[in-house]
N, C-alpha and C positions, 0 to 999 in steps of 0.2 A: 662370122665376126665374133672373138671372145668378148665375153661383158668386161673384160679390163681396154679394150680397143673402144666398145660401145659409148666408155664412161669416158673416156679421153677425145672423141668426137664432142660428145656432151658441155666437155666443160670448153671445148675450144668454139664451138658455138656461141658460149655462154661471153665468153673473150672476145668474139667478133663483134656480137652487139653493142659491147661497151667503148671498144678502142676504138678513139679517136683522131690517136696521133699517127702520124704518117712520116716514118723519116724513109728517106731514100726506097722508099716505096715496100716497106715493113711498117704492120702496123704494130701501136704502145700503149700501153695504157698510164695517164697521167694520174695523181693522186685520187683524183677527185672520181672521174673514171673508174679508177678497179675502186672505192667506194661504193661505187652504185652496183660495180659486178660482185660485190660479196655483201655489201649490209642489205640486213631486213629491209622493205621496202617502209613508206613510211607509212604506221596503222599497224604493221604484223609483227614488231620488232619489240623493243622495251621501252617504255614509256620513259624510264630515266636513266637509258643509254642514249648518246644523242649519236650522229652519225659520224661527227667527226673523231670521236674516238676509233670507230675500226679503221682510224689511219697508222692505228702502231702496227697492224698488218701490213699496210704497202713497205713498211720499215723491212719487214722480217721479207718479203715480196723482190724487194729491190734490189736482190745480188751481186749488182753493179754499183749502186751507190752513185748511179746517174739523173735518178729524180724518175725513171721510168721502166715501165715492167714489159717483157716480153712473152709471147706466147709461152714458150719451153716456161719463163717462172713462174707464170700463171699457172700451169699444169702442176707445176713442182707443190706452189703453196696449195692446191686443192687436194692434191694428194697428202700433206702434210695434214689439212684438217680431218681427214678421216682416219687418222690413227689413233688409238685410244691413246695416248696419251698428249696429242695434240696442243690441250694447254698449257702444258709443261712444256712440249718442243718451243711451240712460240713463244713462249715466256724469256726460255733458255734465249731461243736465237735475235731476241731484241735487244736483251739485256747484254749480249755480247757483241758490242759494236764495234769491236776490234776483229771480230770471223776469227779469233785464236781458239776457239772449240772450248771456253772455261769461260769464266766470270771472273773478274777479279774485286776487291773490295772499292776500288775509285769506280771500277762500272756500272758494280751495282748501286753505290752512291750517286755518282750522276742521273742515271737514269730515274731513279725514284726522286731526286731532288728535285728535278724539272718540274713536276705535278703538281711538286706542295707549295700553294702560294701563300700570301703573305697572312690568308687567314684561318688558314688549315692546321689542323694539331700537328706540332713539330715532331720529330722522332729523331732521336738520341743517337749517330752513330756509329758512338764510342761503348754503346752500352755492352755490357757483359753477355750478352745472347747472340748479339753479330761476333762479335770475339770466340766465341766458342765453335762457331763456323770456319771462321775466318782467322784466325789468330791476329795478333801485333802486327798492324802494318809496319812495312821494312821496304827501303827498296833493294836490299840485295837478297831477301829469302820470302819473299812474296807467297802465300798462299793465296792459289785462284782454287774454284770450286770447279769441276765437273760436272756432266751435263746429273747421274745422280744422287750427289751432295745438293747442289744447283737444287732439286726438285725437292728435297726434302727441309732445305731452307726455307723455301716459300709456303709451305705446305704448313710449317709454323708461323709465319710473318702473320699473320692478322691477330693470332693471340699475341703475339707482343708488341703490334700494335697498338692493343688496346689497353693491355697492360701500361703502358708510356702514356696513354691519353688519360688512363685515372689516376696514375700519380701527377699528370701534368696537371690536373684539376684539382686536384686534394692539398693545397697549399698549406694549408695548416699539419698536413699528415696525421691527419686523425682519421684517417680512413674513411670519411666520407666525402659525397660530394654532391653538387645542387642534382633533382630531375632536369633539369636543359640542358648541364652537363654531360648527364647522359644522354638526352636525347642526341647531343652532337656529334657526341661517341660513336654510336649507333648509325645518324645520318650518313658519317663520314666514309667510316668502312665499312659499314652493312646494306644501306638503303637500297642497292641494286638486288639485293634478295629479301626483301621484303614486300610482301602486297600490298595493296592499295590499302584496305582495311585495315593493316598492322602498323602502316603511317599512320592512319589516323587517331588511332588507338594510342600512340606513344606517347601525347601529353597524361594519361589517363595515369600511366606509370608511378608518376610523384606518390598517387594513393595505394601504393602496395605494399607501403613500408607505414608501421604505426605513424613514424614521426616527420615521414615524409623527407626522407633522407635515403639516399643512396649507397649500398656496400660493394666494396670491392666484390663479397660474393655473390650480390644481386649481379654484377654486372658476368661475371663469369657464368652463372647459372643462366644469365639469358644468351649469353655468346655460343654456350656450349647445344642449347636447343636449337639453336640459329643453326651450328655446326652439325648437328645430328639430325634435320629437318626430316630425312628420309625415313630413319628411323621410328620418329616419332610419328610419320602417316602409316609406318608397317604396324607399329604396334595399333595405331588407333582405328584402322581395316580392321586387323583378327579382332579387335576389343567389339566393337561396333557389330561386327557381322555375330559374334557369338550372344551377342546379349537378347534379350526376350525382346525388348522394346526398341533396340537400335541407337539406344543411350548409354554412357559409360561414364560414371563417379571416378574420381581422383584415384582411389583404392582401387579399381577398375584396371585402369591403365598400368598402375606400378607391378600389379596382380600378373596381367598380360605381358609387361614387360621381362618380368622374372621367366616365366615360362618360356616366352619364343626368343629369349638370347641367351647366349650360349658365357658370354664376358662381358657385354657391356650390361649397365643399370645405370637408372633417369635418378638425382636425386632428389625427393621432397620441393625443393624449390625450383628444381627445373618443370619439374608438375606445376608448380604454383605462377610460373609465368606461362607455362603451355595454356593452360587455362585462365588466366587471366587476357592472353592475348585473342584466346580464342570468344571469350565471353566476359568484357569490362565488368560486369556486375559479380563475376563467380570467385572472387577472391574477398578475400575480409581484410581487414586493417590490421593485424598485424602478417600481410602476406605469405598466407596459407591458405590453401582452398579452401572454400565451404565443403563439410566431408560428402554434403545435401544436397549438389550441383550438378545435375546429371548433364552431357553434352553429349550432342547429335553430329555423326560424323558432316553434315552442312556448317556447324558450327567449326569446326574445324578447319574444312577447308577456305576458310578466311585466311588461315597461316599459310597456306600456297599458293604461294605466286604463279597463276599458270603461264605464266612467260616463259618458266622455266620447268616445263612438260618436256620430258623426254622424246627423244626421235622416236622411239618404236610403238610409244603412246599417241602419237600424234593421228587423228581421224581425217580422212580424209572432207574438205568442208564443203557441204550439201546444196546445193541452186535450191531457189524457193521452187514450192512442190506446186503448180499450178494443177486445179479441179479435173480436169482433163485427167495427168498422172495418177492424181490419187482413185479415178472411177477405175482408171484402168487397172491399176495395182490393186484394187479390191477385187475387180475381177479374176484377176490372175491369181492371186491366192486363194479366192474362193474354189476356182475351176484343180489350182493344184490342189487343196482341201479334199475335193469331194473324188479327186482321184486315188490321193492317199488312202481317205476313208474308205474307197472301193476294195481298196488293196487288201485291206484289212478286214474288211468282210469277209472276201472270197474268201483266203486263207483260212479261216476258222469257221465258214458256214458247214461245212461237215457237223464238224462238234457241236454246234449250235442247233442241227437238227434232230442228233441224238439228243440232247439235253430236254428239246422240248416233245419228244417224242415220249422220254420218262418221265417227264414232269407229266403229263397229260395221264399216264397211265392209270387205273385204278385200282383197286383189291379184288384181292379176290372173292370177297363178299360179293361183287357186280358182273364179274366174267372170269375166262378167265385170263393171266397177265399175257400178254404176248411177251413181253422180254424178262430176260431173268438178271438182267444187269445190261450195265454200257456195251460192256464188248459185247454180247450175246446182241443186242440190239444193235452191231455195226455188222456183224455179220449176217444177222436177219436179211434187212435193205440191201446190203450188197448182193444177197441173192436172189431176194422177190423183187428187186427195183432194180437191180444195177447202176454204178456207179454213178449216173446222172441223178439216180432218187436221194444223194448226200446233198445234190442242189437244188430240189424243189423248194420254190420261194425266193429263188435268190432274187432274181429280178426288181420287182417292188420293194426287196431292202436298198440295192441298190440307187436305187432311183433316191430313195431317202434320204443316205446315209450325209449327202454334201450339206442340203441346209440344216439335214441334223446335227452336224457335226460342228456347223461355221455357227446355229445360232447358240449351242450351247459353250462354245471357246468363246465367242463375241460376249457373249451376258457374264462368263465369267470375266472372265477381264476387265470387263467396263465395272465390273460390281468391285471387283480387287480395285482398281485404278481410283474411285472414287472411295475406298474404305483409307487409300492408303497414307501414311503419314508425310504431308509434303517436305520436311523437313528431313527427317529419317530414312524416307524411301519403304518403313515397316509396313508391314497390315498385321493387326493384332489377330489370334486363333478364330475369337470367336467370329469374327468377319470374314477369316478364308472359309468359315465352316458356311458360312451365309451367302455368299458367293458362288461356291460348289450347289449349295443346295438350290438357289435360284434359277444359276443353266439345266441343274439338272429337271426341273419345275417348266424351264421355260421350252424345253425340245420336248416335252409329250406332245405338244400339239402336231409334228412332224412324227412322232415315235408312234404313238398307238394306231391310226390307220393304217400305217406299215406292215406292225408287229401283226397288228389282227389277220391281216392279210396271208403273213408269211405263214403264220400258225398255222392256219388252215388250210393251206397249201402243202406246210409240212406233214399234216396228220392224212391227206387225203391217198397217201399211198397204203397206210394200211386199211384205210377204211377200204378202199377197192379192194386190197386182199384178200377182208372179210367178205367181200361183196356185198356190202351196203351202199357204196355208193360209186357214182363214175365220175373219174376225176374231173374237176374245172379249170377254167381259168380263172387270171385274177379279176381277168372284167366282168366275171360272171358272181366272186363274191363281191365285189362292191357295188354290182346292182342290188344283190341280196339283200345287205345290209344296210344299205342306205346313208345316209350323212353320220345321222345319229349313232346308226348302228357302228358305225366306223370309230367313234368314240367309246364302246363296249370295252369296260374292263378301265378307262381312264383313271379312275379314282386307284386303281392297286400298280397301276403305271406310273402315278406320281406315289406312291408309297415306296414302289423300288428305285424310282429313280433319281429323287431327290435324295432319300440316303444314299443314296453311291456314289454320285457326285457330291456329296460332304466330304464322305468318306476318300475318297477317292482325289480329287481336286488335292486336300489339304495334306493327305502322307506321299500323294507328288511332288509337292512342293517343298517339303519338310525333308525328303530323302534328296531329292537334289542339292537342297541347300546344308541340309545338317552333317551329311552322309556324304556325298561327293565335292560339298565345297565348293558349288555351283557360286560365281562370284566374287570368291575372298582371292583380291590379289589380279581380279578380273580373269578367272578362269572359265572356261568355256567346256561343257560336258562334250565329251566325243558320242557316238553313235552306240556305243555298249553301253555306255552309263545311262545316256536317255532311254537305250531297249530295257536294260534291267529297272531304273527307278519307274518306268511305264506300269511292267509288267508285275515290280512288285509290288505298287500301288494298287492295281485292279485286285491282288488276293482276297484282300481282306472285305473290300468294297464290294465285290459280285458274292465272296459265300455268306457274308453279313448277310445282304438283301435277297436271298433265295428264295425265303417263304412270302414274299412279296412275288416275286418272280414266279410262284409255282400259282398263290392264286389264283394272277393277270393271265398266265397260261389257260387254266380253266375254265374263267371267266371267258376267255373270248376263243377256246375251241368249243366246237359245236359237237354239243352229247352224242353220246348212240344212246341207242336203243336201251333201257335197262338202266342206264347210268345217272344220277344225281344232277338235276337242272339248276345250275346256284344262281339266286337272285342277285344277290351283291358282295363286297368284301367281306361284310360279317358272317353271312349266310355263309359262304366258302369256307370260312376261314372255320366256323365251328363244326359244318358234316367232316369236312378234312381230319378236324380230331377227334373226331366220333367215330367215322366209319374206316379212316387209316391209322389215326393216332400221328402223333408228332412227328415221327424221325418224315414223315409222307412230306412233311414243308421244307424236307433238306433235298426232297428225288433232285439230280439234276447236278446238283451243288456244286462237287468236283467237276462234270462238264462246263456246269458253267464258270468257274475259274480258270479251268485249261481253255476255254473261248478267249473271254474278256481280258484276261494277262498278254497274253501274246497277239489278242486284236489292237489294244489301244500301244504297244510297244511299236507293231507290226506300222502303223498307223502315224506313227510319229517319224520313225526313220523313211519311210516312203517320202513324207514329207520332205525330209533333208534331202534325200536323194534326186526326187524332181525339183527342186530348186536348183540342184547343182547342174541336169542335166538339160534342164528346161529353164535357162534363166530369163529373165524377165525381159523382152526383146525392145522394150523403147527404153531401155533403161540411161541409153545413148544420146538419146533424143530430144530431150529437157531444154537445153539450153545450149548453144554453137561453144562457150565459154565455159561449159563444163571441164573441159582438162587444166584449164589456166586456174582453177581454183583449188585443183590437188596439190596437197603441201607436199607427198611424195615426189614431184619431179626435183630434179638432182638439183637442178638451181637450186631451188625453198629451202631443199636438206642444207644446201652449201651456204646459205643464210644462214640456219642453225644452227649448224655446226660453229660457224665464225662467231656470232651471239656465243655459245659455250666458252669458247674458247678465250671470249677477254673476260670469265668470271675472277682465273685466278689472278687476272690484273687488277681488276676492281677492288679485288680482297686487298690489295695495299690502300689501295685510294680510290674513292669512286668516281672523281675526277682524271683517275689514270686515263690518256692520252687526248684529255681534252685540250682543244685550242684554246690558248689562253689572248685575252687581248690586255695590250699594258697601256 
C-alpha cells in the first residue's frame, strides 16, 4: 500500500466519524460536522479563534454549492491543506464565489464586507492601493486578478489595512492618534498573532512615547516586528546562544542582526517595541531602549504565541510518568551506561596497561628499566604474556566502570542543573568547572578499589617474569589489602581526578556548544561530532593530570625489592624529583591520552547506539491512551494545518468568518 493510498484511508476514516448525513444511503458531512472533522478540538486550538470561523472552509469544501460535502471533497480539501501554499489556495477559492478561477473587484468587496460590522474599522474601497490591483471598475473591461496577482494582493492587505485605521483615527491629521486607538488597531488585525502576555502588555503602550501619543511610525515599526516575528526569534537564538550569560542588550540584537541577514535590517524602533513588549520596564519615556537592559531569550518568548509552533516543531505530548516508569527507566540507562562504559574500557585496556606499566617503572638508579619506551613495552607482553596479558585486570574495571560512570554523569548534572540559570537556561564557567570537579570527587569512592586492583594485576605479569612473585587473583589482593587498604593512594585519586573532570566536563561542553552549535536553531550533534568533541575533550584533561596519575600509580603498586616505599603524595611526589627528575611525572602521558580520548568518545557513541538497538521495552506500556495523545496522527496535523491556513484570513479581519448574530 503506497503512503499516498495510506493517507487517503486516513482521511476517509477521519470523514466516517464525523458524517452524519445519510442521503439515499451516501454518507455527507453538514456544516457543523466537517467543523468538528477539521477544527482544533476544543483546549488544543487558539484561544481567539472560535470554531465557527473554520466554516469559511466548508465554503471552499462545498463544490456543489448544496449546503453538503462528500467523501471525494473531503479528500480534495485535505489534500488542498497540505500544499505549501494552502492559505493562499483557500483564500483564492473562497474569495471566488462565482468558480470563474479569478477574483474580481465586487468579489473581493463582498466577501470582506460581510465580516465588517457595524463597529469595526471601515476600509476604503475606492482607495488607491485596491486600484493599483484592480484598476477602474467598468463593466465592459473588468479587471479580475489571477489566482497569482490574487496571492500577492492579500499578502499586502494588512499593511494597508492599517494604514486606513490610522488615518481613520487621526481626525485632525496631525499624525497622531490616542494609545486605544491603537490598541484597536492592533486588536482588530493582529490579535490572533499575538500572545497572551503581548495582550496584556498593550495598555502599557501609551508610555512608550514621551508624550503619550501615537505615530504613524510607532505604528508601522510595531506592524513590521508583528510581520517579521520569525525573524526576530532567529536573530534572538544566535544572539542568546552566543552571549556569555544568555543575555542580549538592544546593540546586541541590531549587532546579530547585521551579521545573520544578508538584506533585511530591524530599525531602532522596531528594537524598541521588540523590547518593550518583551520586558514593559526595558523601554524609557522617550521610546528607546535602555542601552542597560539586558533580556533573556525566556523573556522573549512572551512575543510567541505558541499556538502558532510549526508542524515539524511540534513534540510529541508525554502521559504523566508514574514511579514505576521512572524506577525502570533509571534502570535501563543505568544497565545501558555500564554497558557502554564496558565498551569503552575494553577497547582501550591495552593502552591503559602499557601506560601503567611505564608509569610504574623506575630508573635506573633502582634496577634495571625493563622497557625502553611504549612500543618496546607492547612488544615485551606480547611476547612474555601473550595477547591475553594486554587484559590482566580488566575484570574488576569492569565490574566498576557502571556505577563509576552513572555516579559521576549523575553528580555532574544534578550540580549543572542546580547551578543553572532558570531563566536563561546558562550555567556560568566557574560552576561548570565546579560541577566537573565534584563528579569527578565524587566516583573515587568507586574509582580507587578498582584502580588499586587493576594496577596490581597489571604489574604482576612482570614481576613473574622477574620471578619475584606468582601471579594472583583479584580476591587474593583484596584480602591483602583490606578495606582501608583498598583506599591506598585515595588522596592522589582525587588529585587526578577532580582536575579532569573540571577539565574535562567544561571543554565538552564548550566544544559542543561553541564549536559544533550543539543547540542554536535546535540542532542535534550526530555520532562524529559527539566522538570528536569526546575525545578532544579528554586531550587536554588526561595529559594535564598525568603526574597525578603517575603518583596514584605508585602509591598503590606494590614495590620490589630495591625500590623506594612512598609514604604518601608528598613523599612521592618529592623522591620522584630527586631520584627521576620531572619529565618521570609525564611517563605514560601520551598513553594515557590515546586511552582516555577514544575511551570517553568510544563510551558515548555506544551509548547512542544501544539506545537505538535496545530501546526501552515498556516504553508502550504507560498508558492504553498513549497514541491518542500524539499530535503527529494525520487528523491533529489536519487540525493544524486548517488553524494555518485561516491566518491569512484573519490578517484582513480577525473576525473573518465569524458568525455574526443581528
Amino acid at each position: 500500500m503506497t503512503a499516498i493510498h495510506q493517507e487517503q484511508q486516513r482521511w476517509r476514516k477521519n470523514f466516517d466519524n464525523y458524517a452524519s448525513l445519510n442521503i439515499d444511503g451516501v454518507k455527507y458531512l453538514g456544516r457543523a460536522a466537517f467543523i468538528d472533522a477539521i477544527a482544533p478540538r476544543s483546549g488544543k486550538g487558539h484561544a481567539r479563534i472560535s470554531r465557527d470561523q473554520y466554516g469559511v472552509f466548508f465554503d471552499v469544501a462545498d463544490k456543489s454549492n448544496k449546503g453538503i460535502v462528500s467523501v471525494e471533497d473531503f479528500i480534495t480539501f485535505e489534500n488542498l491543506l497540505k500544499q505549501p501554499d494552502a492559505p493562499f489556495q483557500v483564500a483564492f477559492q473562497y474569495f471566488d464565489k462565482r468558480n470563474k478561477g479569478s477574483v474580481s473587484f465586487n468579489d473581493f468587496k463582498n466577501v470582506f464586507s460581510q465580516y465588517l460590522g457595524n463597529q469595526a474599522i471601515p476600509f476604503d474601497f475606492n482607495c488607491d492601493w485596491l486600484k493599483l490591483y484592480l484598476g477602474k471598475t467598468s463593466d465592459t473591461n473588468e479587471h479580475v486578478l489571477a489566482y497569482h496577482e490574487f496571492t500577492q494582493m492579500m499578502k499586502g492587505l494588512q499593511g494597508e489595512r492599517i494604514r486606513q485605521a490610522f488615518h481613520y483615527f487621526d481626525k485632525d491629521n496631525d499624525g497622531w492618534i490616542r494609545p486605544e486607538d491603537f490598541q484597536k488597531i492592533i486588536l482588530e488585525v493582529a490579535s490572533h498573532k499575538l500572545s497572551g502576555p503581548v495582550l496584556d502588555r498593550l495598555p502599557s503602550l501609551c508610555h512608550i512615547t514621551a508624550d503619550q501619543r501615537i505615530s504613524y511610525a510607532d505604528v508601522r515599526a510595531f506592524y513590521n516586528v508583528l510581520h517579521d516575528m520569525d525573524a526576530v526569534e532567529h536573530v534572538v537564538d544566535v544572539a542568546t546562544a552566543q552571549s556569555p550569560d544568555g543575555r542580549i542588550s538592544p546593540s546586541d540584537f541590531l549587532a546579530t542582526a547585521q551579521r545573520n541577514t544578508r538584506y533585511g535590517s530591524f530599525s531602532p524602533m522596531e528594537v524598541a517595541f521588540a523590547w518593550h513588549l518583551a520586558s514593559p520596564g526595558a523601554v524609557g519615556r522617550a521610546g528607546t531602549p535602555e542601552p542597560d537592559v539586558r533580556l533573556s531569550k525566556a523573556d522573549f518568548d512572551a512575543l510567541f504565541d505558541p499556538n502558532w509552533t510549526p508542524i515539524e516543531a511540534l513534540a510529541p505530548s508525554q502521559p504523566p510518568k508514574s514511579a514505576l516508569h521512572e524506577t525502570l527507566m533509571g534502570i535501563y540507562n543505568f544497565a545501558l551506561g555500564g554497558l557502554a562504559g564496558a565498551t569503552g574500557a575494553t577497547v582501550v585496556y591495552p593502552i591503559d596497561l602499557v601506560k601503567t606499566r611505564m608509569q610504574n617503572q623506575r630508573s635506573a638508579v633502582v634496577g634495571e628499566m625493563m622497557y625502553t619506551n611504549s612500543i618496546d613495552c607492547v612488544k615485551k607482553v606480547m611476547r612474555n604474556e601473550g595477547f591475553k596479558g594486554f587484559y590482566r585486570g580488566l575484570l574488576p574495571q569492569l565490574v566498576g566502570v557502571a556505577p563509576e560512570k552513572a555516579i559521576k554523569l549523575t553528580v555532574n548534572d544534578a550540580v549543572r542543573h542546580l547551578a543553572q540559570n532558570t531563566e536563561t537556561g546558562q550555567i556560568s564557567l566557574p560552576w561548570e568547572i565546579i560541577a566537573g570537579g565534584a563528579a569527578g570527587g565524587s566516583q573515587v569512592v568507586f574509582t580507587n578499589p578498582l584502580e588499586i586492583v587493576k594496577i596490581r594485576l597489571q604489574i604482576q605479569g612482570e614481576a613473574a617474569k622477574l620471578g619475584e612473585a606468582q601471579p594472583r587473583g583479584a580476591f587474593h589482593i583484596i584480602r591483602q589489602l583490606g578495606l582501608l587498604g583498598l583506599y591506598k593512594g585515595a588522596t592522589a585519586c582525587l588529585l587526578r581526578d577532580v582536575p579532569f573532570s573540571m577539565v574535562y566536563f567544561t571543554s565538552y561542553a564548550h566544544l559542543k556548544k561553541d564549536f559544533f552549535k550543539e543547540g542554536l536553531h535546535g540542532k542535534k550533534l550526530g555520532f562524529g561530532e559527539t566522538l570528536l568533541s569526546a575525545a578532544v575533550a579528554g586531550m587536554p584533561a588526561a595529559y594535564l593530570t598525568t603526574p597525578a596519575d603517575v603518583i596514584k600509580t605508585r602509591l598503590q603498586a606494590e614495590a620490589r625489592q630495591g625500590q623506594t616505599n612512598y609514604r604518601n603524595v608528598g613523599h612521592a611526589f618529592t623522591s620522584i624529583l630527586k631520584e627521576e627528575g620531572a619529565k618521570a611525572l609525564f611517563k605514560g602521558g601520551p598513553a594515557r591520552v590515546l586511552r582516555s580520548s577514544p575511551q570517553f568518545g568510544v563510551t558515548l557513541v555506544a551509548y547512542e547506539w544501544l539506545h537505538k538497538l535496545l530501546p526501552y521495552p515498556f516504553r508502550n506500556t504507560e498508558s492504553p491512551s498513549v497514541g491518542a495523545l500524539l499530535p503527529q496522527r494525520e487528523e491533529d496535523i489536519t487540525r493544524v494545518r486548517a488553524r494555518n491556513a485561516l491566518k491569512l484570513l484573519l490578517d484582513t479581519h480577525c473576525d473573518f468568518g465569524r458568525v455574526r448574530v443581528h
